[in-house]
N, CA, C and O atoms as a GROMACS GRO file, in nm:
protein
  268
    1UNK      N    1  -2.171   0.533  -0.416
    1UNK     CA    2  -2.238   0.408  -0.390
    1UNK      C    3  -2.169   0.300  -0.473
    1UNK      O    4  -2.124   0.306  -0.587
    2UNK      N    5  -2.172   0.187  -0.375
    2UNK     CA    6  -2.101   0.028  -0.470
    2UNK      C    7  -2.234  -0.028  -0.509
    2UNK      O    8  -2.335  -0.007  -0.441
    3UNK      N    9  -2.232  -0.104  -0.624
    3UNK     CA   10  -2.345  -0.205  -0.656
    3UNK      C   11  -2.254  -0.325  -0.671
    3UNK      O   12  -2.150  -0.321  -0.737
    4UNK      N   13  -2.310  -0.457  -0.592
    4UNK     CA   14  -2.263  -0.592  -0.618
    4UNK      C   15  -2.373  -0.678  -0.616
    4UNK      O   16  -2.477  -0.653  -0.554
    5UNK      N   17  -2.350  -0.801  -0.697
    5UNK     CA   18  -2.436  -0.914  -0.665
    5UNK      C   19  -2.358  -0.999  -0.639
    5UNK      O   20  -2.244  -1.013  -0.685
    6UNK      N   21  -2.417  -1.068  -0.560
    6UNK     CA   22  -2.339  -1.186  -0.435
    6UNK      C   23  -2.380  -1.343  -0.531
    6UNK      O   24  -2.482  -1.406  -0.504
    7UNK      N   25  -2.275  -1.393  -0.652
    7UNK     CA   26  -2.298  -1.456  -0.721
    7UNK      C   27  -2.362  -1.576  -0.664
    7UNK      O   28  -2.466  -1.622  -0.710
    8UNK      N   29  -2.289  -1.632  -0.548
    8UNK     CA   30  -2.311  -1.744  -0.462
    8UNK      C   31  -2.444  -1.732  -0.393
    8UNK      O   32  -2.450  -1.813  -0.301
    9UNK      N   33  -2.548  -1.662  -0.406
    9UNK     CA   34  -2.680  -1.661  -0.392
    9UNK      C   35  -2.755  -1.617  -0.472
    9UNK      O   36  -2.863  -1.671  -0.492
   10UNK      N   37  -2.718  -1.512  -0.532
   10UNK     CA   38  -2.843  -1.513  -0.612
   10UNK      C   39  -2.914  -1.649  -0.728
   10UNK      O   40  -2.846  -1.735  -0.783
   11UNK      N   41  -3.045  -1.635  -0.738
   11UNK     CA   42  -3.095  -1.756  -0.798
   11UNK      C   43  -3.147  -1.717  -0.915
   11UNK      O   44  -3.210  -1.803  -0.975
   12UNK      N   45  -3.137  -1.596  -0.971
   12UNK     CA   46  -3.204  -1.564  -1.134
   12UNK      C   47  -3.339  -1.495  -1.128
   12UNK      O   48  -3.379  -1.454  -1.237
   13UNK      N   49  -3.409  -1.477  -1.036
   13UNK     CA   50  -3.539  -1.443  -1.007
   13UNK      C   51  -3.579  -1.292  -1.088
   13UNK      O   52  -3.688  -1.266  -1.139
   14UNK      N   53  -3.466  -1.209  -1.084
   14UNK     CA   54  -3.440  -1.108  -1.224
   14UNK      C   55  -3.537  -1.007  -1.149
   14UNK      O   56  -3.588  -0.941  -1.239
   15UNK      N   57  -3.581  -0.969  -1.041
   15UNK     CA   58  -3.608  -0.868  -0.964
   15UNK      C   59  -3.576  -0.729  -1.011
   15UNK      O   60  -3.644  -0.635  -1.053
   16UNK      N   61  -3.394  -0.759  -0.979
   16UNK     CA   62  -3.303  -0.645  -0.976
   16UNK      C   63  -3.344  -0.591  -1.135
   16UNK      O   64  -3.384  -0.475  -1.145
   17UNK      N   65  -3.337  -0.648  -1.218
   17UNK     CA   66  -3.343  -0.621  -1.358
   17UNK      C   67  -3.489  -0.558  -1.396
   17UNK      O   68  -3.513  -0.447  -1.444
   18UNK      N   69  -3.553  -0.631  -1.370
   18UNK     CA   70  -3.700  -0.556  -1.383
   18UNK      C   71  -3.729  -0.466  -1.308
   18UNK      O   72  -3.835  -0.413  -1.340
   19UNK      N   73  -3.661  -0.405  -1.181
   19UNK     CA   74  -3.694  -0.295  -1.114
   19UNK      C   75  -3.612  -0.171  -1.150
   19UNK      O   76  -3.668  -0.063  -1.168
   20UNK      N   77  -3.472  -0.186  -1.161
   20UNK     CA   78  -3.349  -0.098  -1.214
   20UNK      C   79  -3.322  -0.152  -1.317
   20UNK      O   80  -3.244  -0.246  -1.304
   21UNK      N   81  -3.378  -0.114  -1.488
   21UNK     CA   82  -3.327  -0.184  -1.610
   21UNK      C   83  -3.247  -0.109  -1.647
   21UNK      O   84  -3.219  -0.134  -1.764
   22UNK      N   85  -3.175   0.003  -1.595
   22UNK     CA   86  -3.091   0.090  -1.619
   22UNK      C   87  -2.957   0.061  -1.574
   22UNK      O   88  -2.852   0.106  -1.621
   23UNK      N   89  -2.974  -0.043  -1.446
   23UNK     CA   90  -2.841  -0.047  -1.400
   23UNK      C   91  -2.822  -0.217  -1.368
   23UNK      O   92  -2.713  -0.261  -1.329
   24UNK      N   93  -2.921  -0.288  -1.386
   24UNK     CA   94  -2.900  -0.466  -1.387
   24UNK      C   95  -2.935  -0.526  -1.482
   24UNK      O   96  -3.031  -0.468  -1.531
   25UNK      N   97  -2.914  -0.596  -1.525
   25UNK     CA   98  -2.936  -0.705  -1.653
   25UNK      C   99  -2.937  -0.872  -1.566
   25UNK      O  100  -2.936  -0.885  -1.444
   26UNK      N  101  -2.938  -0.969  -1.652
   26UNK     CA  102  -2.903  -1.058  -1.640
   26UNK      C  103  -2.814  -1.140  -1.721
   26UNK      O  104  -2.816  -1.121  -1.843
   27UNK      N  105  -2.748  -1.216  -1.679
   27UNK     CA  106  -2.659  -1.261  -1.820
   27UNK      C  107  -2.688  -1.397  -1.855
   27UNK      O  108  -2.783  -1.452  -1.800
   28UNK      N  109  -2.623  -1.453  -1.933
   28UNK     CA  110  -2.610  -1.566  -2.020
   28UNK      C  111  -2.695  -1.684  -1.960
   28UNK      O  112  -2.768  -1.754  -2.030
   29UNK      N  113  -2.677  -1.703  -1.810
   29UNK     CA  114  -2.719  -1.823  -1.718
   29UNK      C  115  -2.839  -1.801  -1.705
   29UNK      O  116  -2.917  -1.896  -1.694
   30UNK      N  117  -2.892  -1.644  -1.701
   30UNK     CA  118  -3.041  -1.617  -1.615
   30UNK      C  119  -2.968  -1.542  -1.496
   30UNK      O  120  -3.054  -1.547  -1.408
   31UNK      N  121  -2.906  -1.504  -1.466
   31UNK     CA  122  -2.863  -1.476  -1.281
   31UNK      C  123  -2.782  -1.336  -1.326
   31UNK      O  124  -2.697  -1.318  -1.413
   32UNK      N  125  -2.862  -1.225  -1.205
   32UNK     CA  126  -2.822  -1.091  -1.225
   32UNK      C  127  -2.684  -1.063  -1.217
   32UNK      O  128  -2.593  -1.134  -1.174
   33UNK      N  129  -2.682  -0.925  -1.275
   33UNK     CA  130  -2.561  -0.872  -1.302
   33UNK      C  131  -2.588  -0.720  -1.334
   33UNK      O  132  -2.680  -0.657  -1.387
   34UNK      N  133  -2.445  -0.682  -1.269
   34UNK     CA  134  -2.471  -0.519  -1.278
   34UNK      C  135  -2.452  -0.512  -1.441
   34UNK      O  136  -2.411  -0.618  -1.487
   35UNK      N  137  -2.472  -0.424  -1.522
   35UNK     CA  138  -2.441  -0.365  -1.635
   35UNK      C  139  -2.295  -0.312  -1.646
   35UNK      O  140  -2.246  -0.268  -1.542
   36UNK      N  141  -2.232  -0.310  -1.741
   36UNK     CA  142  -2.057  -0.271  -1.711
   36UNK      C  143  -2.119  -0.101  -1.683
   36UNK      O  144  -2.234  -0.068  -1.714
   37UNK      N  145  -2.040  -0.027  -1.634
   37UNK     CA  146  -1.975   0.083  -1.629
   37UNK      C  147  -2.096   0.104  -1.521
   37UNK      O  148  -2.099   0.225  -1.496
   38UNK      N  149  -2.193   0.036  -1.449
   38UNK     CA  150  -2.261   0.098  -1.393
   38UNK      C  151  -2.307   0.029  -1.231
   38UNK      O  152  -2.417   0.015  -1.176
   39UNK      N  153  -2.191   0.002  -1.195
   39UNK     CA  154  -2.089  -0.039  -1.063
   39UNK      C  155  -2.136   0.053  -0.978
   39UNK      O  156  -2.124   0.018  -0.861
   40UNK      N  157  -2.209   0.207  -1.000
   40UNK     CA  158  -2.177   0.301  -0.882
   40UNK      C  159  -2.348   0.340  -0.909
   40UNK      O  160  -2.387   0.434  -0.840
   41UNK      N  161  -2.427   0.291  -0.981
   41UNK     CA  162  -2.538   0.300  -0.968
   41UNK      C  163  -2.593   0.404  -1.045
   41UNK      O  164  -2.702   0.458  -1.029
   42UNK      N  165  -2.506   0.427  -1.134
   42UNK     CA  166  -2.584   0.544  -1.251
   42UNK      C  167  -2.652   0.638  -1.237
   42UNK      O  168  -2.686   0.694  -1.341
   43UNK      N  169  -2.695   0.688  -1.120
   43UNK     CA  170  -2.779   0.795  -1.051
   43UNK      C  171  -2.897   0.759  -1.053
   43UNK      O  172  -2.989   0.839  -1.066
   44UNK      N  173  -2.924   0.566  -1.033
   44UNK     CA  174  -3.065   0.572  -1.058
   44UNK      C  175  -3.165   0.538  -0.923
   44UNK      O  176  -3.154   0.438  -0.852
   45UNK      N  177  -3.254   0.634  -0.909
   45UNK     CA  178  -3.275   0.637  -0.771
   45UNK      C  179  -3.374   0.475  -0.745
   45UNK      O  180  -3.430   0.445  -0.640
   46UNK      N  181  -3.372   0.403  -0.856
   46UNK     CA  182  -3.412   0.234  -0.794
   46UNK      C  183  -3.325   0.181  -0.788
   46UNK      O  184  -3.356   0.063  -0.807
   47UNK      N  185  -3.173   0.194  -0.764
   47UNK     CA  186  -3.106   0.083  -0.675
   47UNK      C  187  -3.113   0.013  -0.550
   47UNK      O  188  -3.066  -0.096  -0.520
   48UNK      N  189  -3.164   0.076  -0.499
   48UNK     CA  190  -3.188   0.078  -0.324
   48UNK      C  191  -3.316  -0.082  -0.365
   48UNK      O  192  -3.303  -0.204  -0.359
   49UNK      N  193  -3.421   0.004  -0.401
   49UNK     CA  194  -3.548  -0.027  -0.436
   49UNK      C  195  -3.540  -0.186  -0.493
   49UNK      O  196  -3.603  -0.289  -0.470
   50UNK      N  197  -3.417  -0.146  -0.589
   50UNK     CA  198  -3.379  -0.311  -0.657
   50UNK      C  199  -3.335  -0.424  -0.586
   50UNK      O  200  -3.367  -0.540  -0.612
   51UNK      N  201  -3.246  -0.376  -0.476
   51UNK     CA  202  -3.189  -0.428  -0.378
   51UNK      C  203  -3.287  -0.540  -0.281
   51UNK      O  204  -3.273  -0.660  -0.259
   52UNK      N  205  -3.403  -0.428  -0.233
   52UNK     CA  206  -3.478  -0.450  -0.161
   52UNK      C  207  -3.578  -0.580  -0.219
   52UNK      O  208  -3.638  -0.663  -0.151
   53UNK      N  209  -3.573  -0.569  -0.367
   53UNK     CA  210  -3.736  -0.691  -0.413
   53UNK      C  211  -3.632  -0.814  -0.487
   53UNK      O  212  -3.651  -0.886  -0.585
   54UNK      N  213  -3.502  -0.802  -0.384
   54UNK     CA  214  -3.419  -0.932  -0.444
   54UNK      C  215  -3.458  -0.988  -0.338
   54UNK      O  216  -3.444  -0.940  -0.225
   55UNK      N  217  -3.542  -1.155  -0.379
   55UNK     CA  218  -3.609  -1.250  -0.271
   55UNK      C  219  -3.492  -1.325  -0.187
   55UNK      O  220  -3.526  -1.382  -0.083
   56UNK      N  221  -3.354  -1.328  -0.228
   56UNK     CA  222  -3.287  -1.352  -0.174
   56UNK      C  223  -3.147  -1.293  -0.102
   56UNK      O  224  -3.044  -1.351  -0.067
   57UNK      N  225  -3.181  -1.176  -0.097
   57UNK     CA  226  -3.084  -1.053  -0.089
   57UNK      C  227  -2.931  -1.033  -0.129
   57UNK      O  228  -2.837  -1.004  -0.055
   58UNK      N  229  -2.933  -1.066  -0.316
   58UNK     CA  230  -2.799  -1.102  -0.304
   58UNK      C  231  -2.748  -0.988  -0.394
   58UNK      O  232  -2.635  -0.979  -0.443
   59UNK      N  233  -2.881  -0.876  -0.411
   59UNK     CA  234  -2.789  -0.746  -0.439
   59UNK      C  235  -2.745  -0.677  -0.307
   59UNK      O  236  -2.819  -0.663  -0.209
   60UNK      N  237  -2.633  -0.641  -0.315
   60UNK     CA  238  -2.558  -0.569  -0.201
   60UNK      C  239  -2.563  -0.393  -0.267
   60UNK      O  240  -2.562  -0.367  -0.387
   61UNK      N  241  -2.566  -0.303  -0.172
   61UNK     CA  242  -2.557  -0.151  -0.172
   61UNK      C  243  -2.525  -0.134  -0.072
   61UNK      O  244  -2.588  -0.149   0.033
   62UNK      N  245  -2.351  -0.078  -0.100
   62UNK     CA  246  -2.332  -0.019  -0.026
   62UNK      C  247  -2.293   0.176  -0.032
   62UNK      O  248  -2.324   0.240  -0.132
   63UNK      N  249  -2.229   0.236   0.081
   63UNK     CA  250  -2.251   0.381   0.007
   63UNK      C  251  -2.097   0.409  -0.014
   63UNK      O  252  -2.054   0.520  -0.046
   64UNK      N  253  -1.990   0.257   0.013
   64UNK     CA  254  -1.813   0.332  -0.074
   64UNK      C  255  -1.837   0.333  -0.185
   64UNK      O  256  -1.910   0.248  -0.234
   65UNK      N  257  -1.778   0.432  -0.258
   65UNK     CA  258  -1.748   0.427  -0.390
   65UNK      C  259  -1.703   0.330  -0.472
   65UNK      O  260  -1.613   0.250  -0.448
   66UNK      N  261  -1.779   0.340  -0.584
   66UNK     CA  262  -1.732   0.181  -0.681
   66UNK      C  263  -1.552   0.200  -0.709
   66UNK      O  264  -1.504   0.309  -0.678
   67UNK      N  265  -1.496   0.132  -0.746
   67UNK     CA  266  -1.345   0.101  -0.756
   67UNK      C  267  -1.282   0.051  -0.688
   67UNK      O  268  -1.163   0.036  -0.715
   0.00000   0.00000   0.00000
């Protein structure tokens, strides 16, 4: 699995982060971000889940491999 956030939409709403705190953060601005090394979703079965309660759908999952 890839994890991305689609910088050019997301708005900070921090969804992703409060649902998967294992694999999103937010950074400096307020506006999500994967965690380094955890691009491929860390085995955590709320990525999907995280994806889904972004109000503006700008986490992306897909199932290629991160790299």
């Amino acid at each position: 699995m890839r994890i991305d956030i689609d910088t050019d939409v997301c708005i900070g709403a921090g969804q992703c982060a409060l649902t998967a705190p294992d694999v999103f953060t937010q950074d400096d601005d307020g506006y999500g971000a994967v965690l380094p090394g955890r691009e491929d979703g860390g085995g955590s079965p709320l990525v999907r889940e995280a994806a889904r309660a972004c109000p503006v759908g700008a986490v992306l999952v897909t199932d290629h491999p991160a790299g």
